[in-house]
NUVEX-161816 format. One line per 5 residues: number of its first residue (from 1); for each residue x, y, z of N, C-alpha, C. Coordinates in Angstrom, 2 decimals. Atoms other than C-alpha are relative to their C-alpha. Layout:
NUM = X/Y/Z/X/Y/Z/X/Y/Z | ...
//
This chain:
1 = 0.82/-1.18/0.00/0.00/0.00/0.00/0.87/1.26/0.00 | -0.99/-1.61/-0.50/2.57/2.43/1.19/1.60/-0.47/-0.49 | -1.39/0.96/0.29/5.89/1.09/-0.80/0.74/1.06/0.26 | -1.12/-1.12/-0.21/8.88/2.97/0.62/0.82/0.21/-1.13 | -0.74/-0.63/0.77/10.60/4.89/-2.33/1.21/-0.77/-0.13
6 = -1.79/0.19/-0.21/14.26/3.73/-2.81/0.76/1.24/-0.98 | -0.42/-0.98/0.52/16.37/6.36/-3.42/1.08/-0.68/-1.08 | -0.63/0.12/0.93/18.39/6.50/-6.25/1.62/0.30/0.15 | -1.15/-0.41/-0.14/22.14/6.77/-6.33/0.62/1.02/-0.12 | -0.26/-1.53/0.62/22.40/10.34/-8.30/-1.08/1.00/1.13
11 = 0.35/-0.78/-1.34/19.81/11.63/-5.43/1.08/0.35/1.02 | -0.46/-0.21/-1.05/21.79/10.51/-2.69/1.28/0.83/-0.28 | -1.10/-0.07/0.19/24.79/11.59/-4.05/-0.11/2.03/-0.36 | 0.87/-0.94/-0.08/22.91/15.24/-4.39/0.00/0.33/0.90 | -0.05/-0.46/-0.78/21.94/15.49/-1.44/1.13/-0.09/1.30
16 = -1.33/0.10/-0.39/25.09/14.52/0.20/0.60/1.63/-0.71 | -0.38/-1.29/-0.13/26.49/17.47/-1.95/-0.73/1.62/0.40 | 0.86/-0.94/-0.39/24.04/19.59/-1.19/0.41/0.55/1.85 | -0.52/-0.29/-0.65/24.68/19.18/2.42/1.42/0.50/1.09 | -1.04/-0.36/-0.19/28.21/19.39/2.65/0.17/1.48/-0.36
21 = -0.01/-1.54/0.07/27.66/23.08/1.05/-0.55/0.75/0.76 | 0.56/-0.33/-1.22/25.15/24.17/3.47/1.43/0.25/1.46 | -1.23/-0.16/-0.62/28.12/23.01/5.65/1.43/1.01/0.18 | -0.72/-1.22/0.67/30.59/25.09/4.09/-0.40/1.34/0.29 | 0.26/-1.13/-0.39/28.86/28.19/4.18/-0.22/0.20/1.77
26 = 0.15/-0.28/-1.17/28.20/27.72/8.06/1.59/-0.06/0.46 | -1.29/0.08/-0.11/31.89/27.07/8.44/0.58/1.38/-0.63 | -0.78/-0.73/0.71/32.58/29.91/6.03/-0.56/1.65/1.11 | 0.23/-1.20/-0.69/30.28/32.34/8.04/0.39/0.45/1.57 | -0.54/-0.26/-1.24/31.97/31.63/11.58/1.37/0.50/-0.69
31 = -1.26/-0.46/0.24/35.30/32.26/10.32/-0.11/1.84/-0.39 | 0.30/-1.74/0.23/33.98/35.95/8.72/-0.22/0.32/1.54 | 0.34/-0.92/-0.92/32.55/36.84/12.26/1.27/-0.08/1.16 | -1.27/-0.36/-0.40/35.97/35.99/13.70/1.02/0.57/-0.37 | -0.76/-1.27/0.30/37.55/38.00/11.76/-0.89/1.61/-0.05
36 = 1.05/-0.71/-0.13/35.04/40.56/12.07/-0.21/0.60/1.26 | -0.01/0.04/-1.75/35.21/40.53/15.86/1.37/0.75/0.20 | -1.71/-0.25/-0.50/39.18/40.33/15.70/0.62/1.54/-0.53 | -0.92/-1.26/0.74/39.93/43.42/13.03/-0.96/1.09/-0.44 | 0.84/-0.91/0.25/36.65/45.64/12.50/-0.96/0.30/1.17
41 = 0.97/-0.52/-1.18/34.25/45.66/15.55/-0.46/-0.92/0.86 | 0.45/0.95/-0.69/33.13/44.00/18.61/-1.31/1.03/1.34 | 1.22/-1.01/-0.84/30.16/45.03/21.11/0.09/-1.07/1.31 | -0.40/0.27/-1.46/30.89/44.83/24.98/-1.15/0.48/0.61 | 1.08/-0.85/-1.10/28.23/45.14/27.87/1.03/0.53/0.93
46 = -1.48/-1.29/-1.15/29.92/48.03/30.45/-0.89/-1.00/1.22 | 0.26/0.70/-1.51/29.77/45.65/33.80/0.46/1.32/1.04 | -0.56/-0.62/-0.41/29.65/48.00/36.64/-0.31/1.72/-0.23 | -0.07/-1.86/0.03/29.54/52.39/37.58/1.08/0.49/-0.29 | -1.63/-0.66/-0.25/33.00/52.91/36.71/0.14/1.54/-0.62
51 = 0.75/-1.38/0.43/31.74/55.48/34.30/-0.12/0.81/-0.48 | 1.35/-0.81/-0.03/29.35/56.80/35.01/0.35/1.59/-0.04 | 1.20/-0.15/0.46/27.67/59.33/33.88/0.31/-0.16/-1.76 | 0.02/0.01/1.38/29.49/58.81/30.56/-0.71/-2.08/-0.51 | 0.41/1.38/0.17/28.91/54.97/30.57/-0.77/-0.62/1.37
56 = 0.44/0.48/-1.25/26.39/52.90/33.09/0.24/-1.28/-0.21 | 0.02/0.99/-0.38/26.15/49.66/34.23/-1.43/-0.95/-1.12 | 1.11/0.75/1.58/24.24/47.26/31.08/-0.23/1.01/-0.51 | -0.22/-0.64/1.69/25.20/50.02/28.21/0.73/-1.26/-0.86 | -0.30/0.52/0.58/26.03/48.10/25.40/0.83/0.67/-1.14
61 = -0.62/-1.11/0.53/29.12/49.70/23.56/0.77/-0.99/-1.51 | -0.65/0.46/1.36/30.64/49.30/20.13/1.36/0.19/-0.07 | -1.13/0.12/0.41/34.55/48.67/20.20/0.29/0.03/-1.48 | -0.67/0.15/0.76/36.97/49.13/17.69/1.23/-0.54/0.26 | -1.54/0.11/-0.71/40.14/47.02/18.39/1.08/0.34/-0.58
66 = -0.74/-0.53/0.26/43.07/47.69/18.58/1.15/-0.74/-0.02 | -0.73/1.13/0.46/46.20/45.47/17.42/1.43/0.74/0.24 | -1.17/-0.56/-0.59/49.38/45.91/19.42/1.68/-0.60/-0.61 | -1.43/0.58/0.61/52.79/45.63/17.65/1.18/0.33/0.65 | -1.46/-0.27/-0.95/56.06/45.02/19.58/-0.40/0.95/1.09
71 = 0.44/-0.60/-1.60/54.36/46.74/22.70/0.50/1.47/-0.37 | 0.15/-1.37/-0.08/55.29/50.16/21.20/-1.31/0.65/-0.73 | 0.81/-1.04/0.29/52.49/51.01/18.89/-1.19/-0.62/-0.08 | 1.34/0.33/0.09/48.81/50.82/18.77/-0.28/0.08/-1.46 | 0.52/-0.29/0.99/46.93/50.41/15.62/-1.46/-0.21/-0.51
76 = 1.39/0.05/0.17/43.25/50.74/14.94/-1.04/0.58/-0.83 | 0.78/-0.46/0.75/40.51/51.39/12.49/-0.32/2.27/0.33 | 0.54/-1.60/-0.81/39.88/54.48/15.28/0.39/0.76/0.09 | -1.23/-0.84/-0.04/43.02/55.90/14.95/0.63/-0.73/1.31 | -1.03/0.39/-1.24/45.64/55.62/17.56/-0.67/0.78/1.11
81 = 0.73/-0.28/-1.21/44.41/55.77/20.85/0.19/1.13/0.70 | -0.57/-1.55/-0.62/44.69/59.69/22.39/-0.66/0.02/1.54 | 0.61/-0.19/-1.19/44.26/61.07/25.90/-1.28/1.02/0.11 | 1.40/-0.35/0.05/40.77/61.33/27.00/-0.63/-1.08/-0.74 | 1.12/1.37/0.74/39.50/57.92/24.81/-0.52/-0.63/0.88
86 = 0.71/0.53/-1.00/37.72/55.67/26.22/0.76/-1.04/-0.47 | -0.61/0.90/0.81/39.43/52.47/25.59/-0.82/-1.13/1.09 | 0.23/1.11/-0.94/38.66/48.74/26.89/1.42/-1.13/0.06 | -1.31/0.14/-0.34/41.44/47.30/28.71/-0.15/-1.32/0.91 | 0.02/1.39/-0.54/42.41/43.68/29.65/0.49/0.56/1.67
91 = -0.60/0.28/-1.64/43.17/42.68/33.55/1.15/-0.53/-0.34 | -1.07/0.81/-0.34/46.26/40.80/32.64/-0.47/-1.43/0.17 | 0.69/1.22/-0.06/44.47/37.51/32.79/0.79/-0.86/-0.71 | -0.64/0.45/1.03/46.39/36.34/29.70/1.00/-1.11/0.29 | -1.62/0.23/-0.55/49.62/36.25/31.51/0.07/-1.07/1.17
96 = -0.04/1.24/-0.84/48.56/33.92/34.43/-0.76/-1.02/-0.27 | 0.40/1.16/0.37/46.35/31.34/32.76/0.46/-0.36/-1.03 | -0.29/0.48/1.33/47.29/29.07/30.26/-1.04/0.19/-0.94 | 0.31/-0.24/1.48/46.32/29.85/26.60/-1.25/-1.11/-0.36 | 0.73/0.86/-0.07/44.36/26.53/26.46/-1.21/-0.10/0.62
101 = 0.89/-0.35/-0.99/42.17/27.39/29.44/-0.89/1.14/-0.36 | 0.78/-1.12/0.53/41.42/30.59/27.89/-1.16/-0.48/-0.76 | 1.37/0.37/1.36/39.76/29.08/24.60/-0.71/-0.90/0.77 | 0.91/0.73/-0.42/38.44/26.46/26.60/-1.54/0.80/0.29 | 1.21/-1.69/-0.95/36.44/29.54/28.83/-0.92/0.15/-1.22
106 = 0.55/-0.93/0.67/35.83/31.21/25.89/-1.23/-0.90/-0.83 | 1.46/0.92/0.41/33.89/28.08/23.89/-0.99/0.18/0.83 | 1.01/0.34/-0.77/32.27/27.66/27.11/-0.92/0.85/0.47 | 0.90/-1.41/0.13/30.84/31.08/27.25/-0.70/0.33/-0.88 | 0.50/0.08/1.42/29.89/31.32/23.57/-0.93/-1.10/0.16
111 = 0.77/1.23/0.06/28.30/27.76/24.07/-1.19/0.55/0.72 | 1.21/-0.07/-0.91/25.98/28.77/26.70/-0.28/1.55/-0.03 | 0.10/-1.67/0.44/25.36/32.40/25.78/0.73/1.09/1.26 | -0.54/-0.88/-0.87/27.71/34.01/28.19/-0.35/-0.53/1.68 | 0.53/0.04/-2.03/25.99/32.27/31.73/0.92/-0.79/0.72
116 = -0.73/0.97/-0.79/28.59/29.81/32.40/1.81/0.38/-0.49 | -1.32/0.12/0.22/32.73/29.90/32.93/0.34/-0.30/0.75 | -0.73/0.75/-1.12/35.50/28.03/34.29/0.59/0.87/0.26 | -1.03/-1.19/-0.48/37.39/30.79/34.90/-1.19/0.60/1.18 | 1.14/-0.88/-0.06/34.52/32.96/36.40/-0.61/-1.21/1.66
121 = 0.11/0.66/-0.81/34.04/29.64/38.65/1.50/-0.27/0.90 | -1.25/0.07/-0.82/37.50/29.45/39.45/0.36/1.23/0.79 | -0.47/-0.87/-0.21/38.87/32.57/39.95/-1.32/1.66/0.73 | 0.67/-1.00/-0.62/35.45/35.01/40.84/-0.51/0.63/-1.18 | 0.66/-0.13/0.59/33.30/36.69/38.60/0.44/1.08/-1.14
126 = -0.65/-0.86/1.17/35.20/39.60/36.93/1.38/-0.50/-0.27 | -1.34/0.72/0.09/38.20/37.27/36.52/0.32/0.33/-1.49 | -0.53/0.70/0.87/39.70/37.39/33.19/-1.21/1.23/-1.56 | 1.16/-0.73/0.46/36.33/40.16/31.83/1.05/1.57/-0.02 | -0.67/-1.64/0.16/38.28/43.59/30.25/-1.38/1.11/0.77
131 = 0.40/-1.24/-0.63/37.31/46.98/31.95/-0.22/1.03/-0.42 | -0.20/-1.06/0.84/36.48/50.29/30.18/0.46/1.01/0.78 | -0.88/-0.91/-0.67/38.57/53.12/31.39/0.36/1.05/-1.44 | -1.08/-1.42/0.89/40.17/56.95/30.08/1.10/-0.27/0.41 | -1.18/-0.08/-0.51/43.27/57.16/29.07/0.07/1.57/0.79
136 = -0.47/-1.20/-0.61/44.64/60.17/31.30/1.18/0.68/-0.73 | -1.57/-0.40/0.91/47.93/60.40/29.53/0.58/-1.00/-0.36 | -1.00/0.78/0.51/50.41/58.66/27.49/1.61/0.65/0.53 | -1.37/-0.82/-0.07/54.03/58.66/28.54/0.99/-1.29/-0.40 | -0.61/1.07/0.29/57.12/56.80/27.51/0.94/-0.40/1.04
141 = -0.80/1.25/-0.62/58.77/54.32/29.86/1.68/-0.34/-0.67 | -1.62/-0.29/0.17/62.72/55.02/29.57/0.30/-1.55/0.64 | -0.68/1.16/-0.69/63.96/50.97/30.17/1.48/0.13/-0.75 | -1.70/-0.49/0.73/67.74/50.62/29.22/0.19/0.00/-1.42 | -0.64/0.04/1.13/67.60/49.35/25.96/-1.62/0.58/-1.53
146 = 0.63/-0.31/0.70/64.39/50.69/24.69/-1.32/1.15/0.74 | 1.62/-1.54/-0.09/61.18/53.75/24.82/-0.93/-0.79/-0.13 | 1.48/0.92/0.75/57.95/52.34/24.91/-1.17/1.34/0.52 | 0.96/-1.03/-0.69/54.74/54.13/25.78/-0.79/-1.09/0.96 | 0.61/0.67/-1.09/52.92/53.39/28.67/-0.98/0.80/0.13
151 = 0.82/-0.92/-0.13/49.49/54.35/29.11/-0.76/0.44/1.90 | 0.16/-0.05/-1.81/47.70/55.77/32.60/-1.31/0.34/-0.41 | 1.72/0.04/0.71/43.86/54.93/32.42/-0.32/0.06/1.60 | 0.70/0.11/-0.79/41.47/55.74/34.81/-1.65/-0.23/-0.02 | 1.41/-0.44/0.10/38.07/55.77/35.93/-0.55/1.15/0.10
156 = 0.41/-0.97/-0.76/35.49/58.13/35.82/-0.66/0.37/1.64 | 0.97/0.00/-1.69/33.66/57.38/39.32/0.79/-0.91/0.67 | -0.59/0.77/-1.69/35.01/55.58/42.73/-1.05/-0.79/0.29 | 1.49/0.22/-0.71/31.47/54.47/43.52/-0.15/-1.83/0.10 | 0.35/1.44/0.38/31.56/50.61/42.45/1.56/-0.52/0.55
161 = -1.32/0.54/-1.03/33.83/48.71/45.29/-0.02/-1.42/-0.73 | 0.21/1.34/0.61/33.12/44.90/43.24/1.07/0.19/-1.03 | -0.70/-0.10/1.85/35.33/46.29/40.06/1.44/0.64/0.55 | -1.08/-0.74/0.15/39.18/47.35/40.07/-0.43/1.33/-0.33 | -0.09/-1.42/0.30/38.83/51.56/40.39/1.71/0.28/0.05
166 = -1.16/-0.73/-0.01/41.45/53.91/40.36/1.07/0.69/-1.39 | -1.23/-0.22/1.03/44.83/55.08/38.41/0.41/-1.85/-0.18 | -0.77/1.17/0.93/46.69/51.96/36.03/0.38/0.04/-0.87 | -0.63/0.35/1.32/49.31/51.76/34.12/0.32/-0.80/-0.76 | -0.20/1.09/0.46/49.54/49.65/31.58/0.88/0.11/-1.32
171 = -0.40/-0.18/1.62/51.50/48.88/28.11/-0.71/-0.16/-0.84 | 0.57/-0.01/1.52/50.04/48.72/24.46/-0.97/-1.00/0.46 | 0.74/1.26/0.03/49.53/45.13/24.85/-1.42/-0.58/0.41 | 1.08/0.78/-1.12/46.70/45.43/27.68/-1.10/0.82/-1.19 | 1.31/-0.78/0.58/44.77/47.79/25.45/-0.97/-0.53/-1.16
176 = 0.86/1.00/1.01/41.95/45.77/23.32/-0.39/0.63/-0.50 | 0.83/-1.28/0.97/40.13/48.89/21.72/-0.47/0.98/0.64 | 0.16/-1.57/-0.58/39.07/51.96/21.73/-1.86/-0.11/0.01 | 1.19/0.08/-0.35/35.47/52.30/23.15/-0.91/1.32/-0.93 | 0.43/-0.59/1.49/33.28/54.37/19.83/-1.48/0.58/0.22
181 = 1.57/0.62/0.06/29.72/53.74/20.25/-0.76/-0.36/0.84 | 1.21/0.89/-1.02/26.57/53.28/22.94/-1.02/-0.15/-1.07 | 0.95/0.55/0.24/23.97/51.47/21.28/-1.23/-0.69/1.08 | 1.52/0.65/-0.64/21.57/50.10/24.03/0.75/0.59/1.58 | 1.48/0.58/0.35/19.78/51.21/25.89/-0.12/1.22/-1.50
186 = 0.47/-1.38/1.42/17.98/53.21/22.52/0.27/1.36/0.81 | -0.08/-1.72/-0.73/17.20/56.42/24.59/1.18/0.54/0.16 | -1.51/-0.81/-0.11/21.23/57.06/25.25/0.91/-0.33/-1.29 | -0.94/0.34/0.97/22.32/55.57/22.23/0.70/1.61/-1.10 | -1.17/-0.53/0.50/25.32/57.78/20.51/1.59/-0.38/0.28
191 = -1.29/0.55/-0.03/28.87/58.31/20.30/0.61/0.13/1.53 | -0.82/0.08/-1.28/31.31/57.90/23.58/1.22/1.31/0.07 | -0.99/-1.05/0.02/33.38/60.90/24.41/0.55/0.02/1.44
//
């Protein structure tokens, strides 16, 4: 009554290519948004009053990064980073976990839309999560055999005791991008100054 079809060899062989392209393009479109992320734009929630009143606590901001060569110069779609930017700036995290642990984290954050990390379980909740901060000034760092610049970022507000405040200096390296753009919530959305 009901004879099951048999597929044909030039079908299967169809839809086999068929799905391996499907494939392809999903393979082809993660790789664009990692480069996309890595060398044109990325969008950070601001954890935290640090601040405030230029940035609050869940603004959603539009980076531009910034790609550090030999720890003397910055380079970025945004220009080179000046005093008074807003920039977003690693903790140093890098430097005491292994590299492996990182991507691990990082799948495991991406996997579950940001609610779960081993880091975040290990280490405490802003473990390893960059900070947005002004630079205050650039100056260069006289070591014996070379000039570098060193930047001195602060916050705008004291008010939020949970988050690293204060003065910090850091080199090139810590600096991930320059902060561009509030997009959410709508009502404050513009540029960052």
């Amino acid at each position: 009554m009901f004879a099951k079809r048999s597929i044909r060899y030039a079908e299967r062989i169809q839809r086999k290519r068929t799905r391996n392209r499907i494939l392809l393009y999903i393979a082809l479109f993660i790789v664009l948004c990692i480069v996309l992320r890595t060398f044109v734009f990325q969008t950070w929630k601001v954890r935290g009053e640090l601040m405030k009143p230029t940035l609050r606590d869940g603004d959603i901001v539009i980076v531009l990064p910034c790609l550090s060569f030999s720890d003397k110069m910055l380079v970025s779609l945004a220009g080179i980073p000046q005093k008074g930017d807003v920039v977003l700036v690693e903790d140093g995290s890098e430097s005491i976990v292994p590299t492996m642990t990182m991507i691990e984290d990082s799948a495991l954050r991406f996997m579950t839309l940001q609610k779960y990390s081993l880091l975040a379980a290990e280490f405490g909740k802003g473990f390893g999560l960059p900070t947005v901060m002004r630079i205050q000034s650039i100056q260069h760092d006289k070591d014996i055999s070379k000039s570098q610049p060193v930047y001195r970022l602060a916050t705008d507000s004291q008010s939020d005791k949970n988050f690293m405040t204060g003065d910090r200096i850091v080199p090139p390296s810590l600096i991930k991008g320059r902060v561009v753009l509030k997009i959410w919530p709508l009502a404050r959305i513009g540029k960052v100054q």
